[in-house]
N, C-alpha and C positions, 0 to 999 in steps of 0.2 A: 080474679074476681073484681069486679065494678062496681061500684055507688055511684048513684046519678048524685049532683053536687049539691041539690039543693036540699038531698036527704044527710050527707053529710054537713052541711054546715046547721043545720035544725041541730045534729046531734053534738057537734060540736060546740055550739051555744050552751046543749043542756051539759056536755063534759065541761063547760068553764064555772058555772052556776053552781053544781057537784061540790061541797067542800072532803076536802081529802081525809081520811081517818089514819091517823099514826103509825093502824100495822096492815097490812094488804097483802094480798098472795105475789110470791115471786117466782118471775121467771127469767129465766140466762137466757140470752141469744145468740147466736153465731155469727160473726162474719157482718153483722150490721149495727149500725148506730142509730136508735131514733131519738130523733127531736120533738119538743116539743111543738105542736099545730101541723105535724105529718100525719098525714096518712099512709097507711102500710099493709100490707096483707101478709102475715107469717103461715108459715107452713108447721106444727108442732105436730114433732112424732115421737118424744121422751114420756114415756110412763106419769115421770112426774110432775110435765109441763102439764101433761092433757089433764093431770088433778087440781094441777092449778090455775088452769080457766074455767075448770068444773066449778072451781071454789069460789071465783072472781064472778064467773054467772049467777051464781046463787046467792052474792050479796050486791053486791051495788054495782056489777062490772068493772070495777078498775083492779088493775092492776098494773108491779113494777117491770117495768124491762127494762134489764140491768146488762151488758155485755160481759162474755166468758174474756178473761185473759189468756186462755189458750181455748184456739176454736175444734180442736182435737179431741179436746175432753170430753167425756160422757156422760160422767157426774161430779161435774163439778162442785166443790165444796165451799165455804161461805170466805175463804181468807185466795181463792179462784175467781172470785168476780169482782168487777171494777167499783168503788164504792157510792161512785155517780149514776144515777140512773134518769130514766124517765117514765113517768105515772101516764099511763094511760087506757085508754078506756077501750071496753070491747064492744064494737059496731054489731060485727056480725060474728056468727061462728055456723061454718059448715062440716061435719063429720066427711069423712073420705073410705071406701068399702075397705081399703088398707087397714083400716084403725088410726091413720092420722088424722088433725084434725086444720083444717082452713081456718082462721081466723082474720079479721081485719081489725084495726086497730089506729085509734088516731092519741096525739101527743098530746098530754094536757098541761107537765108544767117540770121542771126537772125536781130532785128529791135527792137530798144526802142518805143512805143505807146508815143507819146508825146500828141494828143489829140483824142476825139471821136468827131466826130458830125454826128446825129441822120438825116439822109435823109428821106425820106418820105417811103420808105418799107425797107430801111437797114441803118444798120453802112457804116461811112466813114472815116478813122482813116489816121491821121497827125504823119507820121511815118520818127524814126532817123534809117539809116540802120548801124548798127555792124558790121563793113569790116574783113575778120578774120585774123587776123596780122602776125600768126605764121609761119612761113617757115622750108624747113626742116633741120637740125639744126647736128650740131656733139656735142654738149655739152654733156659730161660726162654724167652727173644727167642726162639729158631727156634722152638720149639711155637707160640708165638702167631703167626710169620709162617702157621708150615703150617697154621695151623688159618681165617688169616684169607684164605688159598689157597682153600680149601674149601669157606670161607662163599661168597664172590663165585663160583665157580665155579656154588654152587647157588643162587643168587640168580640168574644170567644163563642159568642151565636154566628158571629161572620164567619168566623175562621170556621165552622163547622161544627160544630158543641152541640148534641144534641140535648137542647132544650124545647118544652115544647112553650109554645105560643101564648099560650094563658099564663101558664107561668112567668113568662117572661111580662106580661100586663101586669099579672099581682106584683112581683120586682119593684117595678116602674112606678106604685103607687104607693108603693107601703115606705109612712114615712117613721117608722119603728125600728130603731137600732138593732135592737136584739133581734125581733124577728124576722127582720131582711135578714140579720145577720144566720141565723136555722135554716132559713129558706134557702138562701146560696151555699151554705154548708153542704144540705142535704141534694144537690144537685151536684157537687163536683167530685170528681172519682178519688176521693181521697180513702189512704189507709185507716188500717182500723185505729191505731194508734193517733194516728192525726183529727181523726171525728170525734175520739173521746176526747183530747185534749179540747175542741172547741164546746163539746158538753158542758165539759169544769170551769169553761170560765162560765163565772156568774155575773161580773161585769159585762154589761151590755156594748160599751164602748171597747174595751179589753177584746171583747168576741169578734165585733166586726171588722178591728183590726188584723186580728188573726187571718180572718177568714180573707179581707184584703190580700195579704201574702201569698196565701195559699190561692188563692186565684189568680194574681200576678205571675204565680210560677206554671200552673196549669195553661195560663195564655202563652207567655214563652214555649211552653211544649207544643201548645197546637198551631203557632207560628211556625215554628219548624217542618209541622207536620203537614202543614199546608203548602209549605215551600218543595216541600220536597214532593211531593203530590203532583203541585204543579211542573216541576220538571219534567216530572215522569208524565202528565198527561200531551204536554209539551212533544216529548219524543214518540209516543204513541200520534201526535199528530204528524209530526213531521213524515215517521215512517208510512203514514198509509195513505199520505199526497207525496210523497215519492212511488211509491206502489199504484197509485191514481194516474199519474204521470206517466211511468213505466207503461202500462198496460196501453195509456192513449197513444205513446209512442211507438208500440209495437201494433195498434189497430192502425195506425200511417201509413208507418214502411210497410204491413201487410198489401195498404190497398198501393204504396207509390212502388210495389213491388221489389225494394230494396232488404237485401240479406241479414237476419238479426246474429250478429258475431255470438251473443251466448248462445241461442239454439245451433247454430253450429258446432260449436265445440263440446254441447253435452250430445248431440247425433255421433259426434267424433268419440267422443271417450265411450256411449254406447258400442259402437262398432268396433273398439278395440277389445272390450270388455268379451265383448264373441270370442273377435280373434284369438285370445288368449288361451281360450279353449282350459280355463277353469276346471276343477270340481264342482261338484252343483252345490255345495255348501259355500262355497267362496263366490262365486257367481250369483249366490242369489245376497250374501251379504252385499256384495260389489254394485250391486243393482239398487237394495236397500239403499246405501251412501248415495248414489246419483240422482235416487229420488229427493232425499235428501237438498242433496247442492243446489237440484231445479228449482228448488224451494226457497233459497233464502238467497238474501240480500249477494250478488258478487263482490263487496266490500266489506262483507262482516269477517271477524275475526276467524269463524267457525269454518268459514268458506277455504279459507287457504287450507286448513287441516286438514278437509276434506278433499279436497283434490291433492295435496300431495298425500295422503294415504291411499286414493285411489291409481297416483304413479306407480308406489309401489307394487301394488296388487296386480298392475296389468303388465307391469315391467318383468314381473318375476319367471320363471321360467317353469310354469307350472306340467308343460307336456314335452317342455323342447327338451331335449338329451341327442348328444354323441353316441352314432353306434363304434360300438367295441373292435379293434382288431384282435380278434382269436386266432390268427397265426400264431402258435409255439415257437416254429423254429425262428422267424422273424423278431420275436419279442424277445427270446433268448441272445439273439443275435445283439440288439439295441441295450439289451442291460448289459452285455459284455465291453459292447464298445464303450459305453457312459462310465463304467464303474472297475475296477481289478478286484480279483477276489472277491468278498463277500458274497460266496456261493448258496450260505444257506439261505438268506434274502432273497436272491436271485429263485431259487428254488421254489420259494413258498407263493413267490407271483408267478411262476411258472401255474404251480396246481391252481392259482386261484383261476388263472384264466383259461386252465384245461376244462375245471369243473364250470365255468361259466359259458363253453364251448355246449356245453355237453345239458347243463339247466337253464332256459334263457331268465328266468326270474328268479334269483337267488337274493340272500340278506348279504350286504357289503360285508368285509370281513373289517373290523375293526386294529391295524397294526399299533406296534410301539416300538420301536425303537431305542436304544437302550445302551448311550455308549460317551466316550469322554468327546469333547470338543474338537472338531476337527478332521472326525471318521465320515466325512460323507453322510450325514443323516439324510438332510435339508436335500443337497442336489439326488442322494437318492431317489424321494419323493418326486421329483422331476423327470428321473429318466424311466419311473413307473407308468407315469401319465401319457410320457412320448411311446413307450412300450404298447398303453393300452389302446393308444389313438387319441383320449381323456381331454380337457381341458384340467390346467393345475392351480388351486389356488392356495395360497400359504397366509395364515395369520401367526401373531407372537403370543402369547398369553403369558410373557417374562414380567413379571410385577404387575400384572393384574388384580385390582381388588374388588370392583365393582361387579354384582352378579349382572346387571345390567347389561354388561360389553359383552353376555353372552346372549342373555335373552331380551334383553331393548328395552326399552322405554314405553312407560305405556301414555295414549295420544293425550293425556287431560297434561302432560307436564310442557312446555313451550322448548320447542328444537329437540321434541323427540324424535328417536331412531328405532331402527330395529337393530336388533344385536349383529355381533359380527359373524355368524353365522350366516343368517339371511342376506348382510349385506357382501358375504361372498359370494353365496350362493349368488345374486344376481348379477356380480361382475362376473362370476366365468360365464352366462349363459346359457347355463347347462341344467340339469336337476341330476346329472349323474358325473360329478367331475373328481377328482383326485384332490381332496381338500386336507391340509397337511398341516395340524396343528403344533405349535415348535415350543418347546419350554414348558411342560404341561406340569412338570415340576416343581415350578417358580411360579406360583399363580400363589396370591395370597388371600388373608382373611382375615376383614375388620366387619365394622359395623354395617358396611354396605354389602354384606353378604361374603356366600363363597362361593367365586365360580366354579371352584371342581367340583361340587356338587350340583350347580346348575347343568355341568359336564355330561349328567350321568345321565340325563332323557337324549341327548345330542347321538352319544356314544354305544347307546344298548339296542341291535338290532330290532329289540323285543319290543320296545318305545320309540324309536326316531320315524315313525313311519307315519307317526300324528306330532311333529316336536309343533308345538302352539308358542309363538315368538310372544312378547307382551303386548309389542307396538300391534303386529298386524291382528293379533287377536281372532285368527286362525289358524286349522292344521294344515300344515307344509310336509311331505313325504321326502325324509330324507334318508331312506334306504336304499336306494342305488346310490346314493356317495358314497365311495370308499374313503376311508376316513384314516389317514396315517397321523399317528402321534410322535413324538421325538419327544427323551429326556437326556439329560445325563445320566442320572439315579433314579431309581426307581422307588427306592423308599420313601423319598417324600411324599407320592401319590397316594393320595388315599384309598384305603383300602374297598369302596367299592367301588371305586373309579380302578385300582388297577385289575379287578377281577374282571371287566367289562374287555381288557385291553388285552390281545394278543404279544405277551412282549419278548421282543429278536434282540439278545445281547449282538451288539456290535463291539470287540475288544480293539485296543491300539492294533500298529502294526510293527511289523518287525522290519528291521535297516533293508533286506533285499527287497519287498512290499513297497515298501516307499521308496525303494529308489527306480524300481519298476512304473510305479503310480507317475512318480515325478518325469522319466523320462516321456511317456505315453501321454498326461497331461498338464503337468505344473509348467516344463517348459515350454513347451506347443502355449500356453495360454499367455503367460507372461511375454514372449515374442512377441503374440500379436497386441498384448495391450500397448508394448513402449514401440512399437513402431518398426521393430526387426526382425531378420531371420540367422538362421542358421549361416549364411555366409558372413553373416556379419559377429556371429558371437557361438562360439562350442565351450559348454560345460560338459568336462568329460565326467565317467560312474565315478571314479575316483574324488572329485572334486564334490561333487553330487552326498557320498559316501562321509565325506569328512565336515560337511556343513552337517549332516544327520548327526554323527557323532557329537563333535565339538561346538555345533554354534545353534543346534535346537536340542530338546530333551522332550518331548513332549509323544504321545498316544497319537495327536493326528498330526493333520499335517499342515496347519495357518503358519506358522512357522517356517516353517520348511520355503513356502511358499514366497513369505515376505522378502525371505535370506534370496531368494532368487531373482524375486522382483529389484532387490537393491543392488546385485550385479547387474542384470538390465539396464535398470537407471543410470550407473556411471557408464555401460557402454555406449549408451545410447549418447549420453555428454560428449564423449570422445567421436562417436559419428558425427555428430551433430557440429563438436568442430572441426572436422574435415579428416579424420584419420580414417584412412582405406587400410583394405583387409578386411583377415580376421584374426577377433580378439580370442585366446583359447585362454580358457580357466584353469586351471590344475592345482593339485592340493598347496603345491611349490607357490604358487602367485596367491591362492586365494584370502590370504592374511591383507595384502595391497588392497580388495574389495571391498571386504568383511570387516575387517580390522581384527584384535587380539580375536584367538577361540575363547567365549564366552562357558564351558565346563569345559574342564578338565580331572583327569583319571584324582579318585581321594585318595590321599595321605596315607589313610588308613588301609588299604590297598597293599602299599608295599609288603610289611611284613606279617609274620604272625604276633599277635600283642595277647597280654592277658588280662583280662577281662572286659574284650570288645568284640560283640561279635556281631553276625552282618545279619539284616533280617529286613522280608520284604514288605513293604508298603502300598495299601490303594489308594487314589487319589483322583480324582472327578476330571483331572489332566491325562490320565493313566496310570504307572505300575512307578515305584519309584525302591530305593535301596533305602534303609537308615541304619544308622551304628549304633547300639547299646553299651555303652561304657559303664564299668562298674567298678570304682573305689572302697576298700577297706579298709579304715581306720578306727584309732584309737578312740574309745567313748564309752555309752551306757546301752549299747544293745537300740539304737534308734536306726530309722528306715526313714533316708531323704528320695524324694522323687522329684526330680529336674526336670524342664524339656516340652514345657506347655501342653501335658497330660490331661485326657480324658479322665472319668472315672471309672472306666473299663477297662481302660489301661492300669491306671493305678491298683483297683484289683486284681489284672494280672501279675504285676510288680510284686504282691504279696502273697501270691499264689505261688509264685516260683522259690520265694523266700520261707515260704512256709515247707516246701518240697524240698529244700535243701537243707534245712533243719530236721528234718524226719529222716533224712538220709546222711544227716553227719557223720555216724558212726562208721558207714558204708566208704565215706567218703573220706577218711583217715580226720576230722575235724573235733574237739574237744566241748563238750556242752558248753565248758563255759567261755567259751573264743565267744557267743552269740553276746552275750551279756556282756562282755569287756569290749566290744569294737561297735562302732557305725558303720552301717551302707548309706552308699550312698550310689544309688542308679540316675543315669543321665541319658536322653537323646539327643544328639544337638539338632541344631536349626530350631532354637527354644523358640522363634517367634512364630512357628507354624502350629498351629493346633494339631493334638495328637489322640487318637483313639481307637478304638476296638482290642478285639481280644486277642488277635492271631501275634502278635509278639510275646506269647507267655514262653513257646521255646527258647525264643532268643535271648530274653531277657532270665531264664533260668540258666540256657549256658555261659553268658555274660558273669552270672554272680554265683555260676560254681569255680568256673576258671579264675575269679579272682578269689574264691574262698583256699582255692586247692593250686592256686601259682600256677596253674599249666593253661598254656597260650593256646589261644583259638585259632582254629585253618582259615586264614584270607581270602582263601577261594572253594568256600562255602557259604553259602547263605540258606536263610530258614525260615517257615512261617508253622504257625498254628499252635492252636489254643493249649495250655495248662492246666490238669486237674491239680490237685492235693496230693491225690497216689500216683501222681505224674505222668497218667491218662494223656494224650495227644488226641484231639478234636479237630474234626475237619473246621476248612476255615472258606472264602470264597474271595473272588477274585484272581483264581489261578494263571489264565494268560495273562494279566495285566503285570503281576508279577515276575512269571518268564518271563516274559519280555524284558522288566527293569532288570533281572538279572543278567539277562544274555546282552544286554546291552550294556552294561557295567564289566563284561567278560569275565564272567563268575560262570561256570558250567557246572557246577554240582551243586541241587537244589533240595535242601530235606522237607518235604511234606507230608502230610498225614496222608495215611494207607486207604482213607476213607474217601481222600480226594481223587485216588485212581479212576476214577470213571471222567472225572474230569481232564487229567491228563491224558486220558483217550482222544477227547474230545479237541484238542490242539490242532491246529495243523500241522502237517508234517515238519514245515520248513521251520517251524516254532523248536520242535522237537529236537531237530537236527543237531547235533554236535553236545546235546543238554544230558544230563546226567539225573535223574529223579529218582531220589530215595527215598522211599516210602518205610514211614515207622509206625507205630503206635503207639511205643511208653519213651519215657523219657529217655532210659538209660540208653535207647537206641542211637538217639540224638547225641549224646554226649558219646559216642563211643564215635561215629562218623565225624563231630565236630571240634571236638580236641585236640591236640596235635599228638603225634604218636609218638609215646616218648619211653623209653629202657627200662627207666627207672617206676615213677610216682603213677606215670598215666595206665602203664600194664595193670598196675597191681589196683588202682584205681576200676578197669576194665573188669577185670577178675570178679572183685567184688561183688561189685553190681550186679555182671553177669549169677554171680553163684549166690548173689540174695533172692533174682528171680528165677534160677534151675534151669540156664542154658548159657549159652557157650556165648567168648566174645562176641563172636563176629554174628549171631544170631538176630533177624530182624531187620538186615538191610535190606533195600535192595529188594524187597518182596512186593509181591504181587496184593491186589485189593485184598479189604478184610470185608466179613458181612454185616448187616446191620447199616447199613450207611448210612450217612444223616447230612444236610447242608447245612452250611454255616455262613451266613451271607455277613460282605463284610457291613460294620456299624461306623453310624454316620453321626456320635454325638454333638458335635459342634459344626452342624454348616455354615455357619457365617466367620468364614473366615477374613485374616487380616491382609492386608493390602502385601506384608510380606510374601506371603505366598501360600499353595493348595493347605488344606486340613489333609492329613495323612489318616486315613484307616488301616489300621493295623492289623 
């Protein structure tokens, strides 16, 4: 709303003329501050503002406007408003169809609020009016304030201040402290808190200093603001007389007929863009980005982004694929040659590529692999791809923590990637290649995510067929990859990443295996790495035989390997300094090679002892043996556990103890022998971590044989789990086992009755010369593991037998029982020490 000027200053004469009365209608404001000789237009739409301009119109028009100390408030209360105000007078008032009310209003003089009182729809406020004292003055000091008023005033109209014109005239002329000093106040964008402060001074001189400050700091702001303005308009010129330029130079070469290098090379990356032969969702993004690039500067930062996200897209391998060789007997041929044994592997690539003979569009099968270090996982993967015709590509995910390295970066971060998925996918080539992920195990998880869960869109036929990377920020079809995984263990893998996974136990091998493996390719390879042949150097089976034994211990075969490369080595010296012939290996010389056998046959071996008996072990290397030693001594009935034990073990330790206490009577043993003696159970090799449950037998006939003096059989050994009522539980890990014991030459193995389906499952030559007895209760085991003795151990035998109602010999020796259940071995401590494997027991 408007007032022509010369109707306001008429009315502003007769508001100066007006003497003020002590009590006036009050009203709060929001969000603004007036001065005295402003004009202002308020908007009032409070119940009991509109009663109090009601009020102010029907007496003389004035009234206080006083500021709310919180602009929030509704009904603000009288110890709610600031105690300064300003009297002023009502111009006009226009009603609004809302119910609010227009008002204008000019300042006539400021006024101390000395009281409130609460009328019945509004304030009535008991007011001191503030005469303004100042006149116009020749003092030194004030002409130089007023004048340096003036100056900054028209210094921050340069800089941009919207002031308008007139006002800037009235400024210029008014030579009145105080009210230049209101007049500049009410023009610069100050807080609420800062316009009341210059209300309350009622010093004239006091006021226009302030306001000095405060427009001092207001000019600093919009110096800045203008600086930076002009940069920016600066770069806005610059850019669109380069873009002026550009364009005259390309109307030039148009007419001098000379070739413009960017429209070349976006014509070029269009035409690849084709070639690619795309999805129409990536294709028309890809198209998006190039319109893009045409667009903007080829020096700007955005530009490089764009065309290297545009490499990727057209680099990738969106239609290209390898056809398949579907020959059977061919691929069966090439996995035989590449690989010995591992038939059921061999097998299951057999069907896949029967059935992919037979379906041309099927989902990749997803393998795992599943075995200690050194079984051939890795070059398996290899002789699959050569089998299928495939390209192969292999990543590590061993210490992996970033979800990142599986699904990329996305492009706003600087030297992003795509993950290493895509950026396999585009080194084979292919969209359909043999991509062989290694350590899937060993992938870890911190704050930057978990890639095995990023795993799970990669891995699920039911998902990979849209996997969306982050960088390219499109779907990629990665279900023609067959996708092989390799672990050691499988239990690290989380559990919906291993449901996703097909997983093929691969177990150690056994001395004829390897020494088969080694002849066909450890030495063939090692030859040709040091430079020799067969005329030059014979490692005979025998010598072959006695490095497996004595100078490796291990499930594969790195090992094995080394030991032969280091015969190489020195014969190669010996060639190398002129010695002809050939050098032959045999068990006789191969100490001169190798140096001392690095294991040799244990100690414990020799005889039968009591209270040590032999029990088998799994280990992320393979199948190993350990010793259960068990001392009784003089004490108070306590239980020591040695041997850098799990707490699975440890519970088995007192499960066994607890079983031989339930059976002391049985067992010729006195209650109170329990309470006058100490055990104390041991496993050496303390510095290797020890756990799971399959040593409860071992560890119970270790501390019966020591409870009852009768020596354990040396060429026995034992696995699986311990009840209370001396229940035997299957346990897992069964060839790995065998194996440790047939390679320890221990041929008689007692395991649970439960595990038979597992010792089906062996291979013959596994089996060969082994003795597997199968039990179910304890007594079974102590009846095969004891030494057979005239005296203590018959009557011992008896016992037992006639506390469960059958005969000695009852329970060897037997065939499966029903019910079966697996018992995989446990894996509580995988960070083992540098000493050597964690043993699961």
């Amino acid at each position: 709303m408007s007032v022509p000027d010369a109707e306001i200053t008429e009315t502003t004469t007769e508001g100066q003329a007006r003497k003020v009365p002590g009590t006036i209608p009050l009203l709060p404001v929001r969000d603004v501050v007036i001065y005295p000789f402003m004009i202002l237009p308020l908007f009032v739409g409070r119940e009991k503002s509109v009663r109090a301009v009601d009020e102010a119109l029907s007496r003389d028009r004035l009234i206080l406007l006083v500021a709310q100390r919180d602009a929030e408030k509704e009904d603000p209360g009288a110890d709610e408003i600031h105690s300064v105000g300003t009297v002023a007078m009502i111009m006009r008032m226009l009603k609004m169809p809302d119910g609010r009310v227009k008002v204008l209003v000019q300042g006539l003089s400021r006024a101390r609020v000395i009281g409130v009182e609460r009328r019945e729809l509004y304030f009535e406020a008991r007011i001191a009016e503030v005469p303004e004292t100042d006149l116009v003055t020749s003092d030194v000091e004030v002409e130089a304030l007023i004048r340096s008023v003036k100056e900054l005033v028209s210094k921050s109209v340069t800089l941009g201040k919207q002031i308008s014109s007139d006002v800037v005239v009235i400024i210029n002329n008014l030579e009145h402290s105080g009210r230049l000093a209101d007049l500049v106040a009410s023009h610069l964008d100050l807080k609420m808190e800062q316009a009341q402060e210059v209300l309350e001074l009622f010093d004239p001189i006091q006021r226009l200093k302030r306001v000095s400050e405060l427009l001092s700091k207001e000019l600093e702001v919009l110096d800045v603001q203008h600086r930076i303005q002009s940069q920016a308009r600066e770069e806005m010129d610059k850019t669109h007389r380069e873009y002026y330029l550009r364009e005259q130079l390309k109307a030039i070469q148009k007419e001098l007929g000379d070739t413009d290098d960017r429209s070349q090379e976006l014509q070029e990356l269009e035409k690849k863009i084709k070639k690619a032969k795309m999805p129409v969702a990536v294709e028309s993004e890809a198209k998006a980005q190039l319109g893009r690039l045409s667009r903007m500067h080829p020096d700007a930062a955005e530009a490089s982004v764009i065309r290297t996200y545009m490499d990727w897209l057209i680099e990738l391998p969106w239609s290209r694929s390898t056809k398949d060789k579907l020959a059977i007997k061919q691929a069966s041929k090439i996995l035989n040659e590449d690989h010995y044994d591992l038939e059921k592997v061999k097998e299951r690539i057999l069907e896949y590529l029967a059935v992919r003979k037979l379906k041309k569009k099927m989902k990749g099968p997803i393998l795992c692999f599943v075995g200690p270090p050194g079984v051939g996982k890795t070059s398996l993967g290899r002789s699959i791809a050569r089998a299928m015709g495939r390209k192969f590509i292999r990543i590590s995910l061993g210490g992996v923590r970033d979800e990142a390295e599986i699904r990329g970066h996305r492009r706003t971060y600087i030297g992003a990637l795509p993950g290493r998925i895509i950026q396999g996918i585009k080194q084979a080539g292919s969209n359909n290649p043999v991509f062989m992920i290694d350590e899937v195990d060993k992938v870890g998880t911190d704050f930057r995510g978990d890639p095995s869960s990023a795993l799970l869109e990669v891995l699920d036929p039911e998902q990979n067929y849209s996997f969306s990377d982050h960088y390219l920020g499109v779907a990629f079809d990665l279900s023609n990859v067959m996708f092989i995984c390799t672990a050691n263990t499988a239990d690290p893998i989380i559990s919906a990443l291993r449901d996703r996974l097909e997983i093929i136990d691969i177990s150690g091998y056994t001395e004829e295996e390897k020494l088969h493996i080694a002849k066909r390719y450890l030495v063939l390879r090692q030859y040709q790495e040091h430079g020799i042949d067969e005329k030059r150097l014979l490692i005979t089976d025998e010598a072959i035989l006695k490095i497996i034994n004595e100078y490796t211990r291990e499930a594969g075969l790195r090992n094995l390997e080394r030991e032969i490369a280091t015969i190489c080595r020195k014969v190669a010296r010996l060639v190398a300094e002129g010695q002809k012939g050939q050098t032959k290996v045999t068990p006789a010389v191969l100490q001169r090679f190798l140096g001392a056998p690095k294991f040799l046959s244990d100690s414990e071996q020799e005889t039968d002892e009591v209270g040590v008996a032999t029990g088998l072990a799994w280990t992320q290397a393979g199948g190993d043996t350990i010793y259960i030693e068990c001392s009784v001594l003089r004490g108070k009935g306590g239980l020591s556990l040695t041997g850098h034990l799990g707490e699975v073990m440890k519970e088995s330790a007192q499960a066994a103890l607890s079983y031989a206490r339930s059976r002391s009577a049985d067992l010729g043993i006195k209650d109170e022998f329990f309470a006058k003696s100490d055990i104390h159970i041991h496993v050496p090799a303390g510095a290797i971590p020890k756990d799971g449950p399959s040593a409860g037998i071992t560890m119970a006939v270790a501390l019966i044989s020591a409870l009852t003096k009768v020596p354990v059989r040396r060429d026995v050994a034992m696995t699986g789990e311990v009840t209370l009522r001396g229940k035997v539980l299957p346990i897992g890990g069964i060839k790995e086992k065998a194996l440790a014991a047939r390679r320890m030459g221990i041929h008689t193995v007692v395991v649970p009755a439960r595990n038979d389906k597992d010792i089906k499952e062996l291979p013959a030559n596994v089996k060969r010369g082994m003795e597997f007895v199968f039990v179910d209760h304890m007594d079974q085991v102590l009846e095969i593991a004891l030494v057979k003795q005239t005296g203590a151990k018959r009557r011992l035998a008896v016992a037992l037998s006639a506390k469960r109602g059958t005969t000695p010999s009852a329970g060897l020796r037997t065939g499966p029982s029903t019910g079966l259940r697996t018992c995989l071995p446990r894996h509580r401590n995988p960070a083992a020490p540098a000493q050597g494997t964690p043993y699961s027991v």
